[in-house]
N, C-alpha and C positions, 0 to 999 in steps of 0.2 A: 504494500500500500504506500503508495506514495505519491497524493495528488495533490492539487494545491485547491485548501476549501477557504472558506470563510465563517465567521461568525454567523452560528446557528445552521451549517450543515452538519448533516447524521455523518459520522463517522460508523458507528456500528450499530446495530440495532438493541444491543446487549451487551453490557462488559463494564469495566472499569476503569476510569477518565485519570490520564494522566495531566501530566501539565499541558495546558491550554486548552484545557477541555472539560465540558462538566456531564451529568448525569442528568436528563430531565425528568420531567412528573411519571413517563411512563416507562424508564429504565434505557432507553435511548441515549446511547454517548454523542454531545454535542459539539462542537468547536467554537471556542470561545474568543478563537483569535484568527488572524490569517495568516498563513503557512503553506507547509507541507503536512500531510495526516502521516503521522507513523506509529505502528504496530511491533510491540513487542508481550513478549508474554506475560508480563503484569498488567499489560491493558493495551489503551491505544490513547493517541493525544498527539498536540500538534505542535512542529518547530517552527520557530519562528526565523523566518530567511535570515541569513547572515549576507551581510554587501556592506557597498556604501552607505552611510548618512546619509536618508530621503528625508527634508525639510518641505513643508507645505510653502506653498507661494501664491500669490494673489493670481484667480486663476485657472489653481489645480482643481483636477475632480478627488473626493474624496468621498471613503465609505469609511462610515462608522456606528458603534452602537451608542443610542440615546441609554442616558444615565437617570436622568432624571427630567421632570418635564413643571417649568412653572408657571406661573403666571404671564411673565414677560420675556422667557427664553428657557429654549430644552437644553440642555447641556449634553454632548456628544464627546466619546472617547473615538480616535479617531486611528481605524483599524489599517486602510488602505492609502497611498497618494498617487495617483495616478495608476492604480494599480500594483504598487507596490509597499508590500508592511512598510515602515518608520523603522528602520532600523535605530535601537538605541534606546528605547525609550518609546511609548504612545504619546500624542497630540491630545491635546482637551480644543475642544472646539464648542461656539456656541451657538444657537440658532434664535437671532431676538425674533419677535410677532411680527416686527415690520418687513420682515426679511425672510417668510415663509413664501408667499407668493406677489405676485406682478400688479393685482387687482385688490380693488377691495380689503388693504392691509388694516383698515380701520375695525373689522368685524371677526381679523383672525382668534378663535379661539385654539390657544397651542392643545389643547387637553383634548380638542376634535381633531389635530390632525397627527400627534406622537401620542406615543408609549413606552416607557421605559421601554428596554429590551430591542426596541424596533432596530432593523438595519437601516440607518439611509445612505442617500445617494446625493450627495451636496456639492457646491463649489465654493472655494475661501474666497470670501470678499474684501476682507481684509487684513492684516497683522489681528486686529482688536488690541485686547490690552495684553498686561503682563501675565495673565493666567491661562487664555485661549485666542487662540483665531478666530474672529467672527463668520459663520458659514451663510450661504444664503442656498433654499431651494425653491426658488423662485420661477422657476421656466419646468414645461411640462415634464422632461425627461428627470428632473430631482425630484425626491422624496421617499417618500417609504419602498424601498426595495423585497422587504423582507418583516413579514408581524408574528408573531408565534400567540395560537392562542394561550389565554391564560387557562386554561383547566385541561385541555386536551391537549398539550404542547405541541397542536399540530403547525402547521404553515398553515400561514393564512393567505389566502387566494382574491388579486383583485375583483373587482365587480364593477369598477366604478372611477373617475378620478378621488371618488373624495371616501371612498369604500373600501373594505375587505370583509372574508368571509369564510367561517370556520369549515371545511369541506366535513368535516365529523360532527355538530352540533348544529350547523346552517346558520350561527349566530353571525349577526354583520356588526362591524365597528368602523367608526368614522374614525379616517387617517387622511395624509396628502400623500395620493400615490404617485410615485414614477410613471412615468411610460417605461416601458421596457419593450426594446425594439429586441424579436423576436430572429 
């Protein structure tokens, strides 16, 4: 085994989570980071690529998992840049309300369009301050790449720009999804 996954794919279906990688609700080995998957006999778990220093830049595309989601900005750890881990260390990245989309920024409720845990798919708008990058996903193809439900740890499946949708419970939740060109 040795592919290169991301935050929140199945590794195995069963087994025991090494480093960078956790165990979900229904015993399914997850990936907690971006990597390589490797498989040894105390479990399976993911490395994190060794190289040069990838610094984000005004710009870049980046994926990352939401931490936390507030009132006036979701806060993101920030997995990929340009497709490539951060060697060295992960990025904190943040996503203010003004700064989710293109339209209508006055009415953004972040709690309708993150979830903790979500993948997204963002571009750096800025430095920001001394703590994060400011991200924006503001244009069709950013935003929710990836939701997990809460009780069925499944994927959850677009429906919608502003939707997704439990394929095992049928329950839908409001996010800002991606386009994801196929």
């Amino acid at each position: 085994m040795s592919r290169v996954v991301a935050p929140g794919d199945v590794l195995r279906d069963r087994g025991v989570a090494l480093e960078g990688a956790r165990v979900d609700a229904l015993g399914r080995v997850r990936a907690t980071t971006c990597g390589r998957a490797v498989e040894r006999e105390d479990g399976v778990g993911v490395e994190r690529a060794r190289g040069p220093l990838v610094v984000p830049r005004v710009g870049d595309d980046v994926h990352g998992r939401v931490l936390r989601v507030l009132e006036r900005a979701a806060h993101v750890d920030i997995a990929a840049i340009n497709g490539r881990a951060p060697v060295g260390g992960g990025f904190a990245g943040t996503i203010r309300r003004q700064d989710v989309r293109a339209h209508a920024v006055d009415s953004v409720e972040l709690d309708r369009c993150f979830r903790a845990g979500d993948v997204v798919r963002a571009k750096v708008l800025s430095l920001g301050d001394a703590r994060s990058f400011y991200l924006t996903t503001a244009s069709d193809e950013l935003g929710v790449v990836r939701a997990t439900h809460r009780e069925s740890g499944e994927t959850m499946l677009p429906v919608s720009w502003t939707e997704v949708q439990c394929p095992i419970t049928g329950e839908v939740e409001d996010r800002k999804v991606a386009r994801v060109d196929e």
